[in-house]
C-alpha positions in Angstrom: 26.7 37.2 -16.1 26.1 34.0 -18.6 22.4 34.7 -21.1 19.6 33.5 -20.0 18.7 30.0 -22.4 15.6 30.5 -24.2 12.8 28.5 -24.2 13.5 27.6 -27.8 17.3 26.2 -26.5 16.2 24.5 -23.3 13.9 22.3 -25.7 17.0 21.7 -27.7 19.2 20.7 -24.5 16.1 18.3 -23.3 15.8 16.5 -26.7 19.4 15.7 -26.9 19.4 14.4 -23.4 19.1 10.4 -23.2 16.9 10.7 -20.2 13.4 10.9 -20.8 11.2 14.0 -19.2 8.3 14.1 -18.6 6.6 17.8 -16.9 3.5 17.3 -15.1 1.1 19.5 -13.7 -1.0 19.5 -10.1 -3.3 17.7 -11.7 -1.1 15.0 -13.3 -1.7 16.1 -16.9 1.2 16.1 -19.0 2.9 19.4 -20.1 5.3 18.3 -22.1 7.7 15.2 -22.7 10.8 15.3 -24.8 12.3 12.8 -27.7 13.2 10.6 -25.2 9.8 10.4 -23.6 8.3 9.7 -26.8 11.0 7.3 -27.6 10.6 5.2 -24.3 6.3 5.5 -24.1 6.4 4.4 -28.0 3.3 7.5 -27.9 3.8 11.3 -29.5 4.1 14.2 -27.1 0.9 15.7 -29.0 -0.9 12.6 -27.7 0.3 12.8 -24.0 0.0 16.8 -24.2 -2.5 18.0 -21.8 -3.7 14.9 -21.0 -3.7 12.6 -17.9 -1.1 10.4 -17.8 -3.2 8.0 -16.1 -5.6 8.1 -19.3 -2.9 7.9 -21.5 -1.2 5.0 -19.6 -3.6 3.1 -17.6 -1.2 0.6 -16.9 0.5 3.1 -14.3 -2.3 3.0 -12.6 -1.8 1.0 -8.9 1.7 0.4 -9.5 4.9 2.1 -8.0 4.8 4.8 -9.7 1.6 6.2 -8.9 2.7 5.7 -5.2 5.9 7.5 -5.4 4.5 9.9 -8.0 1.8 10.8 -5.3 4.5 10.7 -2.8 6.8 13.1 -4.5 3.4 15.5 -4.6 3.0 15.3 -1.0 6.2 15.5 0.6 7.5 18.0 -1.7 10.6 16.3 -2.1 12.7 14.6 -4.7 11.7 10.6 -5.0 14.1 8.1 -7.0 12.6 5.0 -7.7 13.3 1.7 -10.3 9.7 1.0 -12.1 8.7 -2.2 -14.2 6.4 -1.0 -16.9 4.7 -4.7 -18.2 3.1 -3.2 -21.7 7.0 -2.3 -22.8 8.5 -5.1 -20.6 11.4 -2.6 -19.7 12.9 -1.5 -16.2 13.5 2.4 -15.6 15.3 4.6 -13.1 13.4 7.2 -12.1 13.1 10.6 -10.6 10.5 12.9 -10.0 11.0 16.1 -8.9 8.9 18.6 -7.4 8.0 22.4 -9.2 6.4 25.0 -8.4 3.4 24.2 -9.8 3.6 20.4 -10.3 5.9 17.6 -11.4 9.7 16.6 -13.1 10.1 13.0 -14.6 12.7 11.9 -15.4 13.5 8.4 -16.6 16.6 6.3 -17.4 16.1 2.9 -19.4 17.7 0.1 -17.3 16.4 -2.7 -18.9 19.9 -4.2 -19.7 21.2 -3.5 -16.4 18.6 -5.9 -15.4 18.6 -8.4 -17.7 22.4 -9.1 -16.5 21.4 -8.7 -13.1 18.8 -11.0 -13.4 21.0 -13.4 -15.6 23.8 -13.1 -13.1 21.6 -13.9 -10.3 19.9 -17.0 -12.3 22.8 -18.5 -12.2 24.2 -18.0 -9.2 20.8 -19.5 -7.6 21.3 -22.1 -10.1 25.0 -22.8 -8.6 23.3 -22.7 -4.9 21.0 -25.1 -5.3 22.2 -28.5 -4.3 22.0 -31.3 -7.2 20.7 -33.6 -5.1 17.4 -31.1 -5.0 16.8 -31.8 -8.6 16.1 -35.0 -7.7 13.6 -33.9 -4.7 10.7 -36.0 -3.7 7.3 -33.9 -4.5 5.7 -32.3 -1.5 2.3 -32.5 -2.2 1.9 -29.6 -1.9 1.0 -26.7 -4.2 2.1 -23.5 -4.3 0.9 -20.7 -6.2 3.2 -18.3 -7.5 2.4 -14.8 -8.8 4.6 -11.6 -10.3 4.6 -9.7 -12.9 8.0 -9.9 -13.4 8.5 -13.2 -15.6 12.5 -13.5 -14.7 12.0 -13.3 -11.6 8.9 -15.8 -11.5 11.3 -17.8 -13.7 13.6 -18.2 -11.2 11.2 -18.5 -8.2 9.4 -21.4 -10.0 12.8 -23.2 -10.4 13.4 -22.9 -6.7 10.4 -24.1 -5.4 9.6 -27.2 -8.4 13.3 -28.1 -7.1 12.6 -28.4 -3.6 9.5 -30.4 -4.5 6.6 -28.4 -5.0 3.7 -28.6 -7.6 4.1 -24.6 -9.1 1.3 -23.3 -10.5 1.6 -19.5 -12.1 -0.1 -16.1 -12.7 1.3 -12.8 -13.7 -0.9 -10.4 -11.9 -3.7 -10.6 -9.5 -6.7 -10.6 -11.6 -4.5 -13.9 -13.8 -3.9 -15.9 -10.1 -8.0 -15.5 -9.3 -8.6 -17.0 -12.7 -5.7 -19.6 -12.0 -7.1 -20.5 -8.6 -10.5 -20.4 -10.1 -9.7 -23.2 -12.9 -7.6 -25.2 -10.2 -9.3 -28.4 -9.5 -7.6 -29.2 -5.8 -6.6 -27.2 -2.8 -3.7 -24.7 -2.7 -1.3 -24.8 -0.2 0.7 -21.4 -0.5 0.4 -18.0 -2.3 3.8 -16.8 -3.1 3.2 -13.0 -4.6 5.1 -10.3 -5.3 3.2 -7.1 -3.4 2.8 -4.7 -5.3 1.2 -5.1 -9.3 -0.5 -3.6 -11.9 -4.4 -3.7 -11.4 -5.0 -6.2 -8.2 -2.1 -5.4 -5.7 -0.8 -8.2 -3.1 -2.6 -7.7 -0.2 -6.2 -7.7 -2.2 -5.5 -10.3 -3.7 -4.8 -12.1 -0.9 -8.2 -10.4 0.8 -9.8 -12.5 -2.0 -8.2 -15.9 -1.9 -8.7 -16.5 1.7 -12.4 -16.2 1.3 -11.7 -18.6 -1.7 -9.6 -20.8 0.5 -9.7 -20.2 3.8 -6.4 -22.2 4.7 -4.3 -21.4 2.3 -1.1 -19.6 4.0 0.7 -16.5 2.2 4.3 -15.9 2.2 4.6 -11.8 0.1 8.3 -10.9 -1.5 9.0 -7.2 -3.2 12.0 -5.3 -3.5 11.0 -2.7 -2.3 11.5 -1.2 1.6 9.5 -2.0 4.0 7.9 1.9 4.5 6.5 2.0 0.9 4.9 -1.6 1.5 3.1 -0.5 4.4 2.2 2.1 2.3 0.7 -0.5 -0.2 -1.6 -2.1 2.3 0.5 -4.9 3.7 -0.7 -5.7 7.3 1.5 -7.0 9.9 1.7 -10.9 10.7 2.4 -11.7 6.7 5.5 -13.7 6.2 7.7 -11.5 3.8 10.7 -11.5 2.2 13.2 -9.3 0.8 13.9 -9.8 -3.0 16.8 -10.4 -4.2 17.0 -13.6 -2.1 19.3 -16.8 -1.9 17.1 -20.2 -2.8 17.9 -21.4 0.8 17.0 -18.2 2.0 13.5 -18.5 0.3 12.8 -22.5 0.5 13.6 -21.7 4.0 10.9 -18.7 4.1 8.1 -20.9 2.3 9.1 -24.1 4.8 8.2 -22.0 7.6 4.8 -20.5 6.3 3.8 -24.1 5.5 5.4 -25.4 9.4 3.6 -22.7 11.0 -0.1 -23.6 13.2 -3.7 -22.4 12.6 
């Protein structure tokens, strides 16, 4: 039979890992995290140590990782998940596992993988479009746009200021009540992503249509449609899947706007 590894030597294997680790317990305080953890959170262990993570990163806070966090608690099962972190502006895979006595995080830095992916997809929604769009005739009508992911807002805006629309942008929910605020006209459409840091989707939407009691909401995410429903999205919304094709989505925003009160 092989030695047992010390506590001393797992440390060692767990710091020359690439993948970040964070162990948390029941009460989601942090037990430890490992060189990678440091590396990706830009924080020291000693300063995540025995404290909430929440505290210690506030931005996790209504986002999906707290959800699948909580959800990896309560189902006692392993949960893999991608997570956009805003304050680093990076994409992770990760995993969290479930112990005996609370929680195994691991992450994976896919940033890159998504900056091609998101390049990639630019341009092939670039080569979709038609050139005559370019050269649309405005709509009148405005649409406003929110996600906290600036590529992909990048790309949406493109879409819909090609197919004639007046875009106006916000990259969370508390920025698009500011934004509507400050808007001197009515707005047509909210276009938002569902779920983001602070004010998710479906409040924010809760909170416009007392602002604006026409305006008509079309949601997107990429995630499924059983964690959205987890999130708070009612049935009756217009959604869509990201990724999507431009004709795909001009055709989902042409139908929220065709569609009688």
């Amino acid at each position: 039979m092989g030695k047992k590894i010390s506590g001393e030597s797992a440390v060692a294997v767990l710091d020359a890992t690439p993948l970040a680790v964070i162990v948390l317990d029941a009460d989601f305080n942090c037990k430890y995290a490992n060189s990678a953890a440091e590396q990706f959170t830009g924080v020291n262990a000693g300063e995540i140590t025995d404290r909430s993570i929440w505290e210690t990163f506030p931005a996790l806070q209504a986002s999906a990782f707290e959800s699948q966090i909580n959800r990896a608690f309560s189902e006692k099962k392993t949960i893999p998940f991608e997570f956009h972190y805003p304050p680093t502006a990076r994409w992770f895979d990760v995993q969290a596992t479930p112990l005996t006595d609370g929680l195994a995080v691991y992450l994976l830095d896919a940033t890159e993988r998504h900056r091609v992916l998101d390049s990639a997809q630019g341009h092939r929604i670039g080569e979709s479009i038609p050139k005559q769009a370019a050269s649309s005739e405005p709509t009148g009508k405005v649409v406003l746009l929110v996600d906290d992911d600036e590529s992909m807002r990048r790309v949406t805006r493109r879409i819909l200021a090609r197919s004639g629309f007046r875009v106006i942008e916000a990259e969370h929910g508390a920025d698009a009540l500011r934004v509507a605020a400050a808007h001197d006209g009515l707005i047509d459409l909210l276009v938002t992503d569902v779920l983001m840091p602070g004010i998710r989707g479906p409040e924010l939407v809760e909170e416009l249509t007392v602002q604006s009691p026409g305006i008509r909401v079309l949601y997107m995410s990429g995630y499924t449609d059983d964690d959205i429903s987890r999130w708070g999205l009612q049935p009756g919304f217009a959604f869509i899947h990201k990724p999507f094709t431009s004709e795909g989505f001009t055709e989902a925003v042409n139908s929220v706007l065709a569609e009688t009160r």
